[in-house]
C-alpha positions as CSV (number, residue, x, y, z in Angstrom):
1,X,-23.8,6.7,-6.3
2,X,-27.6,6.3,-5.8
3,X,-28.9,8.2,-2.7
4,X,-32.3,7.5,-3.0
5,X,-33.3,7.6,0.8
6,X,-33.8,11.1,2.0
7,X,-34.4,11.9,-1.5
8,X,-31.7,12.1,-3.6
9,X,-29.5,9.9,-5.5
10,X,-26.3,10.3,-7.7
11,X,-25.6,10.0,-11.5
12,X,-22.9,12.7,-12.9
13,X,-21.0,13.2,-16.2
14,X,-19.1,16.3,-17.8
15,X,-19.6,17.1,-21.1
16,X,-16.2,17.7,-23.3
17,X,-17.5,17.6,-26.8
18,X,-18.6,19.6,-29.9
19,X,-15.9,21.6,-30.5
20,X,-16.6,25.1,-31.3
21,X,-20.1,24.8,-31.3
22,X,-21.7,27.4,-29.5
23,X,-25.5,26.6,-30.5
24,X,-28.0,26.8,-27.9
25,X,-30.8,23.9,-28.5
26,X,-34.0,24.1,-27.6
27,X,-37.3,22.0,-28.0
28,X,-38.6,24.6,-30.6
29,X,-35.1,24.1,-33.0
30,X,-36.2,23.2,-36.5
31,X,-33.3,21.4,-38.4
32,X,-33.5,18.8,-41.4
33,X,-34.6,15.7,-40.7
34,X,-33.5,12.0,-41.4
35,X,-35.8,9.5,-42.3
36,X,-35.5,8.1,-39.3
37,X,-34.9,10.6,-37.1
38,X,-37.9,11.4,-34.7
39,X,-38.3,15.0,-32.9
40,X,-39.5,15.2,-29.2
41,X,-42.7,16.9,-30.6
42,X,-43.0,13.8,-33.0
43,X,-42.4,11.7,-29.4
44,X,-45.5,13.6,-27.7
45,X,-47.8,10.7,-26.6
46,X,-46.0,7.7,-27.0
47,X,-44.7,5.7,-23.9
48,X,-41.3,5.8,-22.7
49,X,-40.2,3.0,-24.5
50,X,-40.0,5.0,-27.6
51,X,-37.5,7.7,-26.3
52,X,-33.5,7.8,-26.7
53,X,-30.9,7.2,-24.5
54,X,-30.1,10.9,-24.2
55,X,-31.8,14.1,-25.9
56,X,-29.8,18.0,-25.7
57,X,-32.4,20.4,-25.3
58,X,-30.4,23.1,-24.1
59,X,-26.5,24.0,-24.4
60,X,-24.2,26.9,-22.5
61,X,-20.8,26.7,-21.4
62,X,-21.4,25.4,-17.6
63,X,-24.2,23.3,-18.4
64,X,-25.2,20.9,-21.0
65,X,-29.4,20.0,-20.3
66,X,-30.7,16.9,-21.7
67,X,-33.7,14.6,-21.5
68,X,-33.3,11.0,-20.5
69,X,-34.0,7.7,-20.6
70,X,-32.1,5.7,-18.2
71,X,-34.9,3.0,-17.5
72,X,-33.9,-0.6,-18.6
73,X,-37.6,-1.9,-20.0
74,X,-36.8,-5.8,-19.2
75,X,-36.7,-5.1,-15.8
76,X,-39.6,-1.9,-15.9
77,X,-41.9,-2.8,-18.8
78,X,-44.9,-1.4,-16.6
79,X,-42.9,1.7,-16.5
80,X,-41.8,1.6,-20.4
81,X,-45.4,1.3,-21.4
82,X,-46.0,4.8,-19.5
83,X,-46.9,7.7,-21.9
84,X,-44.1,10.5,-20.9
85,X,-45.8,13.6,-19.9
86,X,-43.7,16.2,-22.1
87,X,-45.1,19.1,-20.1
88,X,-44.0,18.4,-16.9
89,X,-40.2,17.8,-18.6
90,X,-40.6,21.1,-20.0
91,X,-41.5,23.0,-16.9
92,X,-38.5,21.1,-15.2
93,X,-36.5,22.6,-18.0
94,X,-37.5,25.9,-17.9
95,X,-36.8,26.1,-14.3
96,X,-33.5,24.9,-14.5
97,X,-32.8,27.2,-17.8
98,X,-33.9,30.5,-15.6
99,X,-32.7,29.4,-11.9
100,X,-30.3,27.1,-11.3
101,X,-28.3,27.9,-14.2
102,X,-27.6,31.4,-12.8
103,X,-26.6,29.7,-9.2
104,X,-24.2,27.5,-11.2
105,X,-22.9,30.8,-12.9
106,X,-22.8,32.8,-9.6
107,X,-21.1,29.8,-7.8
108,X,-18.1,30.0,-10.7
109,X,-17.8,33.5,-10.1
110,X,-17.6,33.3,-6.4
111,X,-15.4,30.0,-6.1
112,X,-13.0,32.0,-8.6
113,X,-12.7,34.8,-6.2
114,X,-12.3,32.8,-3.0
115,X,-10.2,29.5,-4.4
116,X,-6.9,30.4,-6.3
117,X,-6.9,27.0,-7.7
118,X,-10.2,27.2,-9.1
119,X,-10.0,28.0,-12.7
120,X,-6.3,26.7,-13.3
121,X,-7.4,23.0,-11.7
122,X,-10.5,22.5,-10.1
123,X,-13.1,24.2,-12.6
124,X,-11.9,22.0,-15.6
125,X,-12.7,18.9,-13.7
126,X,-16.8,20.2,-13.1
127,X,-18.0,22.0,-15.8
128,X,-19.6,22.1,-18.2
129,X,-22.4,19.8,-16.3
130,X,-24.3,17.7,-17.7
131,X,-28.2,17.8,-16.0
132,X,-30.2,14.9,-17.5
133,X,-34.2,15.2,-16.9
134,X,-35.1,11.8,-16.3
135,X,-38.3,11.1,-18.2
136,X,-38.8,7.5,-16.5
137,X,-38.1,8.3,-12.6
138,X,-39.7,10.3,-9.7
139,X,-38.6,13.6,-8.6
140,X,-37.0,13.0,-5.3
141,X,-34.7,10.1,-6.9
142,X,-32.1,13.1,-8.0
143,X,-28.4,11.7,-8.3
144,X,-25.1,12.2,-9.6
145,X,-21.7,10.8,-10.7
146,X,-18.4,12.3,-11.6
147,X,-16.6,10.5,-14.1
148,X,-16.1,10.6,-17.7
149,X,-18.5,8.4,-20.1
150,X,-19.1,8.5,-23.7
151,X,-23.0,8.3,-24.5
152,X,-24.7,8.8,-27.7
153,X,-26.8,11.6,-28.1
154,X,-29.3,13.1,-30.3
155,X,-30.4,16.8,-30.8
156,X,-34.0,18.0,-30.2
157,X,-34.9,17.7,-33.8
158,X,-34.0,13.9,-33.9
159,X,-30.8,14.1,-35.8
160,X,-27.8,12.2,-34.3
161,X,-25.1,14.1,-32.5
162,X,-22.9,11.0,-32.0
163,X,-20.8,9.8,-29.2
164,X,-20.1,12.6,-26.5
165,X,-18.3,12.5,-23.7
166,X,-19.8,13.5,-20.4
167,X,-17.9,13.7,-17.3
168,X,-19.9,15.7,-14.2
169,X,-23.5,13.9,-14.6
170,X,-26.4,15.1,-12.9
171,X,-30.0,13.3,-13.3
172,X,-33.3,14.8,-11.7
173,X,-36.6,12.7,-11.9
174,X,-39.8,14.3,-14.0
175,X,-42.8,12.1,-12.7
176,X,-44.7,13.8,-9.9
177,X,-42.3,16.7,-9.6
178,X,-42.7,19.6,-7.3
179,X,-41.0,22.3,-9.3
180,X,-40.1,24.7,-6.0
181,X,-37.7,21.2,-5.3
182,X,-35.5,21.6,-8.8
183,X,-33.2,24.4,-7.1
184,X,-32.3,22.7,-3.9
185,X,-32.1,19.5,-5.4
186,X,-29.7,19.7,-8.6
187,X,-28.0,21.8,-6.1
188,X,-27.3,19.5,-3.8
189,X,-26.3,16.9,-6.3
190,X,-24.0,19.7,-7.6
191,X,-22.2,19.8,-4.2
192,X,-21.3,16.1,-4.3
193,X,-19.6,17.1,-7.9
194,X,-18.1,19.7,-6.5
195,X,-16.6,17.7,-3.1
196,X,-15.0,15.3,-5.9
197,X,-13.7,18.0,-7.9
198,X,-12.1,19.7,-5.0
199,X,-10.6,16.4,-4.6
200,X,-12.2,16.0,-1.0
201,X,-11.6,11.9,0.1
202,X,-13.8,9.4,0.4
203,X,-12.6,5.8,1.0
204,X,-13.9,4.0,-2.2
205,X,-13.4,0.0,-3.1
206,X,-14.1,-1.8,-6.5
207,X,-15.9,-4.3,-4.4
208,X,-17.9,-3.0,-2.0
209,X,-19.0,0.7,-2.7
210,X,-18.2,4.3,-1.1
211,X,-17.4,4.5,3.5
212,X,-18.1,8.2,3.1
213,X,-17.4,10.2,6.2
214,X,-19.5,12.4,8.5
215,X,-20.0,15.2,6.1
216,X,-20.3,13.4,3.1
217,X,-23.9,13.9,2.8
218,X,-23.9,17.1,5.1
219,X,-21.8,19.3,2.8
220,X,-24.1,19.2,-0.5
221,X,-26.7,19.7,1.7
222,X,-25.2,22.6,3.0
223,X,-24.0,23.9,-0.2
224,X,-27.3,23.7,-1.9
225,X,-28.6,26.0,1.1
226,X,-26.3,28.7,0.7
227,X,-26.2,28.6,-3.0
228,X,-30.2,28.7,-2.7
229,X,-30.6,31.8,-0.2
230,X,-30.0,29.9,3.5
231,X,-32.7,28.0,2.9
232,X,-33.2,25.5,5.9
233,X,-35.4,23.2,3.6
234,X,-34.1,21.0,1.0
235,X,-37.0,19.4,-1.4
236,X,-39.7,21.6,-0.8
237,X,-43.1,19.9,-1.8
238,X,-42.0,16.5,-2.1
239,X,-41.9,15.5,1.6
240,X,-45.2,13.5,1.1
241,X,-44.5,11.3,-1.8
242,X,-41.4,10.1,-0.4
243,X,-42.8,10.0,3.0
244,X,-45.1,7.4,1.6
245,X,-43.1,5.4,-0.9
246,X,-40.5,5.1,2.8
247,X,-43.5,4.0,4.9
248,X,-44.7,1.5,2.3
249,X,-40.7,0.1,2.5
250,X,-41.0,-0.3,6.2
251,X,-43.9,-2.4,6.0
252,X,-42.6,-4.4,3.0
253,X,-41.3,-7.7,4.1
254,X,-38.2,-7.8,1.7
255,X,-36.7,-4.6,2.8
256,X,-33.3,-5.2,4.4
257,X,-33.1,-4.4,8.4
258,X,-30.8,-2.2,7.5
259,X,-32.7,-0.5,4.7
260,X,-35.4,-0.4,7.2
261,X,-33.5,1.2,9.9
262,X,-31.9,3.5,7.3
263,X,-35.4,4.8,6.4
264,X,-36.4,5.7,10.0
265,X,-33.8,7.5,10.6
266,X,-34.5,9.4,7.2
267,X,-38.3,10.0,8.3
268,X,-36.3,12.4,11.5
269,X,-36.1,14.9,8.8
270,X,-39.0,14.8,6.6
271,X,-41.4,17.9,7.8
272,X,-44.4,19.4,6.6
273,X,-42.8,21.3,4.1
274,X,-39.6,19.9,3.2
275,X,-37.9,16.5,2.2
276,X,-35.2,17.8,4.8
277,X,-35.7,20.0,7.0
278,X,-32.8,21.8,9.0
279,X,-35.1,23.9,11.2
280,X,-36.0,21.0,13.4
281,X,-34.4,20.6,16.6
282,X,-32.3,17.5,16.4
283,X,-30.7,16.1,19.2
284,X,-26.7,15.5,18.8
285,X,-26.8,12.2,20.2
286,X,-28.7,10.6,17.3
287,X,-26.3,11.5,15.0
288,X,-25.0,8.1,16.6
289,X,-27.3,6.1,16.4
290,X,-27.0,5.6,12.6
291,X,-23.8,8.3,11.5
292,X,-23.3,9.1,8.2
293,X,-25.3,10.0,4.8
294,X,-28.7,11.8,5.4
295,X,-29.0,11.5,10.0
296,X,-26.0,13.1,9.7
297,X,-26.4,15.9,7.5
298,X,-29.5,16.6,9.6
299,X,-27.5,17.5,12.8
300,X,-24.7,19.3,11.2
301,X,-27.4,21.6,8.9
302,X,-29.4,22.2,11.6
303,X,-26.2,23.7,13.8
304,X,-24.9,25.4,10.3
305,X,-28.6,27.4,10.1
306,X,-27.6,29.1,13.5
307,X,-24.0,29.3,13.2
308,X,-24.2,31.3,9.7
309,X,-25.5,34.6,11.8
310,X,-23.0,34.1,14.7
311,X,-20.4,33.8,11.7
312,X,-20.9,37.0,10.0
313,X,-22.3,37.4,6.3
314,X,-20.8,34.8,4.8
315,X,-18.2,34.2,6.1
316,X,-19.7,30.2,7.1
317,X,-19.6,29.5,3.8
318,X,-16.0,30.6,3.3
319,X,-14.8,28.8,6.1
320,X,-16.2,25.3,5.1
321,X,-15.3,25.7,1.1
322,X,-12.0,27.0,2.1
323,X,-11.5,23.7,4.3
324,X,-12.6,21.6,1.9
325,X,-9.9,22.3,-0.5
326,X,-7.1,23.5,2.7
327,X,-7.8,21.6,5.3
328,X,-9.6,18.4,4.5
329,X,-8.9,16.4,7.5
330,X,-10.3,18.9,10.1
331,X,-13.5,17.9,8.5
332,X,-12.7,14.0,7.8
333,X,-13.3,13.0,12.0
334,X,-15.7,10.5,13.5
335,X,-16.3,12.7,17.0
336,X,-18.5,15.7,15.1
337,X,-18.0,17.9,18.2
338,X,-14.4,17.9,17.3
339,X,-15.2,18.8,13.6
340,X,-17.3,22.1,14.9
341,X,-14.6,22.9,17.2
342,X,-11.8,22.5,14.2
343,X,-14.2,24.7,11.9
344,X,-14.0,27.7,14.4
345,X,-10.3,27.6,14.8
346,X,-10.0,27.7,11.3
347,X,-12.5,30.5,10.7
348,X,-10.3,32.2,13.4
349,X,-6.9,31.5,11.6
350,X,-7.9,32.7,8.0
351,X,-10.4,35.6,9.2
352,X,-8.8,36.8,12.3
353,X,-10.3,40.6,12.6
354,X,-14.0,38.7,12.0
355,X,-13.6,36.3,14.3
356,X,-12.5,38.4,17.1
357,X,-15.7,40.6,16.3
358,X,-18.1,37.7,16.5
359,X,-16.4,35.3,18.7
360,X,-19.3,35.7,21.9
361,X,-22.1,34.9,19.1
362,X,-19.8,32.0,18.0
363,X,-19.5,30.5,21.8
364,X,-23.4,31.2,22.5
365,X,-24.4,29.4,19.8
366,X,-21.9,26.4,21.0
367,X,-23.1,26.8,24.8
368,X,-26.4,26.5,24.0
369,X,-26.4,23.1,22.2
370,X,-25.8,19.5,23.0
371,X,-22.4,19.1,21.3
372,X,-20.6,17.4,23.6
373,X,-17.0,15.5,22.6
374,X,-17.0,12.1,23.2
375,X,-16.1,10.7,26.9
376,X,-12.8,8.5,26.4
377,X,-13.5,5.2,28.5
378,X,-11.2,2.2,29.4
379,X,-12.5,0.3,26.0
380,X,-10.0,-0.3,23.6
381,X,-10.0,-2.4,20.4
382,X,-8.4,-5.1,19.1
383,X,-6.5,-4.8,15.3
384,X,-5.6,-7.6,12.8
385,X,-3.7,-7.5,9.7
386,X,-3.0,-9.6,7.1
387,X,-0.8,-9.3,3.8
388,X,-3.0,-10.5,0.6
389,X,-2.0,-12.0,-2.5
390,X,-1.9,-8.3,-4.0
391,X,0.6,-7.5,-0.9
392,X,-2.0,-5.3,0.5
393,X,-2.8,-5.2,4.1
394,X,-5.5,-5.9,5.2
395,X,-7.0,-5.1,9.1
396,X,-9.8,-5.8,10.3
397,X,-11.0,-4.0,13.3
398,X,-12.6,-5.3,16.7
399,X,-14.5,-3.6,19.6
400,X,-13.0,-5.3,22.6
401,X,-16.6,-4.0,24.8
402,X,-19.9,-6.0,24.2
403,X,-22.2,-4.8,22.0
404,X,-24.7,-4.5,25.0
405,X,-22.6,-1.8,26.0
406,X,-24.0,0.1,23.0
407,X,-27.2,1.9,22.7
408,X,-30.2,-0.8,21.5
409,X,-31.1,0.2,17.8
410,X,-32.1,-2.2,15.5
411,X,-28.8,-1.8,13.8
412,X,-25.9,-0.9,16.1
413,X,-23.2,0.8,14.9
414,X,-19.5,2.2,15.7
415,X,-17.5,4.7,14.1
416,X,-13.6,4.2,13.6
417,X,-10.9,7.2,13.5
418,X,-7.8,6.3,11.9
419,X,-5.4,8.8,12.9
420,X,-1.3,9.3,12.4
421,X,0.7,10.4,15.0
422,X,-2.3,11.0,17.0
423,X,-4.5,13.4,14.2
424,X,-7.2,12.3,12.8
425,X,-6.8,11.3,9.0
426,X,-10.4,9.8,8.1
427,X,-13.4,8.2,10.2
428,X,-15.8,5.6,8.3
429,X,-19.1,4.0,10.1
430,X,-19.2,-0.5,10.5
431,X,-23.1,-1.4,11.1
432,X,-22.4,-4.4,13.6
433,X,-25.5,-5.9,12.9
434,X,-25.4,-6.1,9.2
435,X,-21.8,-6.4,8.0
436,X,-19.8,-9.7,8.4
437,X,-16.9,-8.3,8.6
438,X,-15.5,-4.9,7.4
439,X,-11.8,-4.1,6.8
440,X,-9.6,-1.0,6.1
441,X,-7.0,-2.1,3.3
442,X,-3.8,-0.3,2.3
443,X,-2.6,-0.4,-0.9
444,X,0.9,0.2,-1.8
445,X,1.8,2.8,-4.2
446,X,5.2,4.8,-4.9
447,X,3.9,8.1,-3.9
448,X,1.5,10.0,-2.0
449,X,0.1,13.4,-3.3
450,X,0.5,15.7,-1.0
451,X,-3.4,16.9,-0.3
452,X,-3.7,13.1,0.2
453,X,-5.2,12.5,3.9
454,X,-6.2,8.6,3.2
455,X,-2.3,8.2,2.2
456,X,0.7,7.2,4.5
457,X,4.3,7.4,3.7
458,X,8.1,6.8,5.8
459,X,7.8,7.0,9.3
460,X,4.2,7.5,9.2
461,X,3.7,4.0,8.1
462,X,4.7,3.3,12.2
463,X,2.2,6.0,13.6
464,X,-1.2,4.8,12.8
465,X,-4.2,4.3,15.4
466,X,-7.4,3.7,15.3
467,X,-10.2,4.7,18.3
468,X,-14.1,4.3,17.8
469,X,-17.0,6.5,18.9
470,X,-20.3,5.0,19.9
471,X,-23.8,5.8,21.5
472,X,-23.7,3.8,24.6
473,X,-26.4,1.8,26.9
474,X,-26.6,5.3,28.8
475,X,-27.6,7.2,25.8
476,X,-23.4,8.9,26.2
477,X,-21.5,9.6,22.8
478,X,-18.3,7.5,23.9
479,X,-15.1,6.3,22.6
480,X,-12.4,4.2,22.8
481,X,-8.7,4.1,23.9
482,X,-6.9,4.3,20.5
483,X,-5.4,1.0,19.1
484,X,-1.7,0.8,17.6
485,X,-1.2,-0.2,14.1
486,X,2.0,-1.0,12.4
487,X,2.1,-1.7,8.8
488,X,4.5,-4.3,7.8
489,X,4.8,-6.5,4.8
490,X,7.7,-8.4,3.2
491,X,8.1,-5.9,0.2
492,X,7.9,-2.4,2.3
493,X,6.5,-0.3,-0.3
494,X,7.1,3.4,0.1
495,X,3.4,4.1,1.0
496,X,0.2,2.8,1.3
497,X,-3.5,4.7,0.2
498,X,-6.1,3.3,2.4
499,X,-9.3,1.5,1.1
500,X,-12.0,0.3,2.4
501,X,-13.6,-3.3,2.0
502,X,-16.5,-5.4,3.3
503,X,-17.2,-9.2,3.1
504,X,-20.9,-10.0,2.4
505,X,-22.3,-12.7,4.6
């Protein structure tokens, strides 16, 4: 998953190799060399070209540290020819030896105290992380993926290690780094690893890429705040490289409209100090105007910054781990009102002597903001479905209103709730003005698990709707009446998981 906008962009693997070996490598390790073999202080000078795939410099049981080169040179030769600048790898490394190794320690502890699932499911899944410094990108293109890959990799000293298997990857760019951004960064990048170890669902197709939902974004930005002190800025010191690389992309010609508008909206939260900054006011309704990813995570941060008081010591953080793992779908809703509204009530259910104690801070902070539901109107839309040759259904979705009904943007958009028997299961965003067409499928399959909100079983099969929520002509967060949807094919599988497509025009 690249997120490369507001800065960050995503490239995970887990590391489940070497046995009992319980060595610590760093750059200053002196072991037998190969002929062949060539140290990273033999390396010092030459261009990046001349660097492995993948270098351990550093080795505990959560984390696994490596320098990397991930840069294809036919398609970057200007970039290969570059002579690395070891130093500024090394103070990345250091940082993240003496920091952000002990927040990924204190996390464990805490997530093992609050989650009872923690180290008997969910820990396996994320550690021990893998952080690769990558010696051929800028700073602010962080990233991560979570899924297991085999890589070969070679010690500090040169010698080969062999194939390894990685699972939770995290990558961090070493040219022009800021070092006060390594904490808030890996951080964040660590939250996404952490949403897909908890098992919290995004839509995903083989074809067409991740529909992530409000909070996809939002909640590693959250997480890295409270793991790094409540900070309200994430990327400190590199708001004014990216600032620039995002103008020059505006005024390229190439640059996708939607790219374009994508960027704008990441420019809301770029401050004087911070690649994202959460202490800006942000009004609610242009959360709309482009939902999802990095807009998003703006207005939901900046509301999380003052409910975290009104909450108690805390007892935020809590709240939304604890739903993440119980009570997914409260969180999984296209109306965002309704998701703040849904995190209170919960915070109320599982902490019901604090809640009563700081329920008037709670409602101040609500009153006082702009977070209004969305006004249901006469719209409705229109649903048709389809059986493929893979006897998937297929349904595409259409708003019955015009689209001058919505606010002018330079890319409209409309976000969907699919909901059973009337509670909302999962909400994804369709761009009007850059997709062709955009379709939720369901899959069968024999079985849902039962954490599953994106699967549908029996009777529910009969008890789907979809609604959408827009950002009308009069600047209104409205919706739609909600839409019926029966699934029906001639096999009648036993369930269906929902994905999500697009066709490309």
């Amino acid at each position: 998953m690249k997120l490369c906008m507001a800065g960050v962009k995503s490239v995970t693997s887990n590391l489940n190799c070497f046995g009992a070996l319980a060595l610590t490598m760093f750059l200053t390790v002196a072991l037998p060399l190969s002929a062949s073999a060539q140290s990273v202080a033999s390396l010092e000078g030459q261009p990046l070209r001349a660097y492995p795939r993948l270098i351990l410099v550093n080795q505990s049981p959560l984390l696994n540290l490596y320098w990397a080169n991930n840069i294809k040179c036919t398609a970057e030769p200007a970039n290969c020819d570059r002579r690395v600048d070891q130093s500024a790898a090394v103070r990345i490394q250091k940082q993240i030896e003496r920091s952000v190794k002990l927040k990924i320690e204190d996390f464990d502890q805490y997530a093992g105290r609050l989650l009872p699932l923690w180290r008997s499911k969910f820990r396996t899944r994320l550690f021990p992380l893998s952080i690769q410094i990558q010696l051929g990108e800028e700073m602010y293109h962080a990233g991560s993926i979570f899924g297991e890959v085999t890589e070969q990799v070679v010690a500090s000293n040169g010698s080969a290690l062999g194939p390894v298997k990685l699972k939770s990857r995290i990558s961090i760019g070493s040219q022009n780094p800021s070092l006060a951004s390594v904490d808030t960064l890996i951080m964040h990048e660590f939250g996404h690893m952490l949403l897909r170890a908890l098992e919290f669902p995004h839509l995903e197709s083989a074809k067409s890429g991740r529909a992530d939902s409000l909070l996809e974004e939002a909640l590693p930005d959250f997480i890295s705040s409270v793991t790094n002190g409540g900070t309200s800025a994430i990327a400190p010191g590199l708001q004014d490289s990216a600032s620039r690389m995002i103008r020059a992309k505006l005024l390229d010609s190439k640059t996708e409209l939607f790219m374009k508008a994508k960027m704008e909206m990441d420019l809301r939260g770029i401050s004087h100090v911070a690649l994202r900054d959460f202490s800006n006011p942000y009004r609610y309704s242009d959360l709309y105007l482009l939902p999802g990813a990095y807009n998003s995570s703006l207005t939901f941060n900046s509301m999380f910054i003052k409910l975290g008081p009104a909450f108690g010591d805390g007892f935020l953080k809590n709240t939304v781990l604890r739903a993440i793992v119980e009570r997914p779908g409260i969180l999984n809703q296209a109306d965002a009102s309704v998701v703040l509204k849904n995190l209170v009530e919960f915070f109320a259910e599982i902490y019901p002597h604090q809640f009563e104690k700081q329920a008037p801070a709670i409602r101040k902070v609500v009153r006082e903001s702009d977070w209004i539901p969305a006004l249901r109107t006469s719209n409705a839309l229109q649903l048709k479905s389809s059986v493929d040759t893979e006897d998937s259904i297929n349904v595409r979705i259409f708003p019955e209103f015009h689209v001058d009904s919505l606010f002018p943007t330079k890319m409209r958009s409309v976000t969907y709730n699919v909901s059973i028997a009337g509670r909302p299961r999962f909400a994804f965003s369709n761009f009007l003005d850059y997709d062709s067409t955009r379709y939720l499928r369901f899959l069968p399959i024999k079985t849902c698990e039962a954490s599953s909100v994106l699967c549908v079983c029996g009777q529910e099969k009969n008890l789907i709707s979809i609604d959408a929520i827009y950002l009308s002509s009069k600047r209104k967060i409205e919706s739609t009446q909600r839409a019926g949807l029966k699934l029906s094919s001639p096999k009648e599988p036993p369930c269906y998981i929902m994905s999500f497509e697009w066709e490309d025009k």
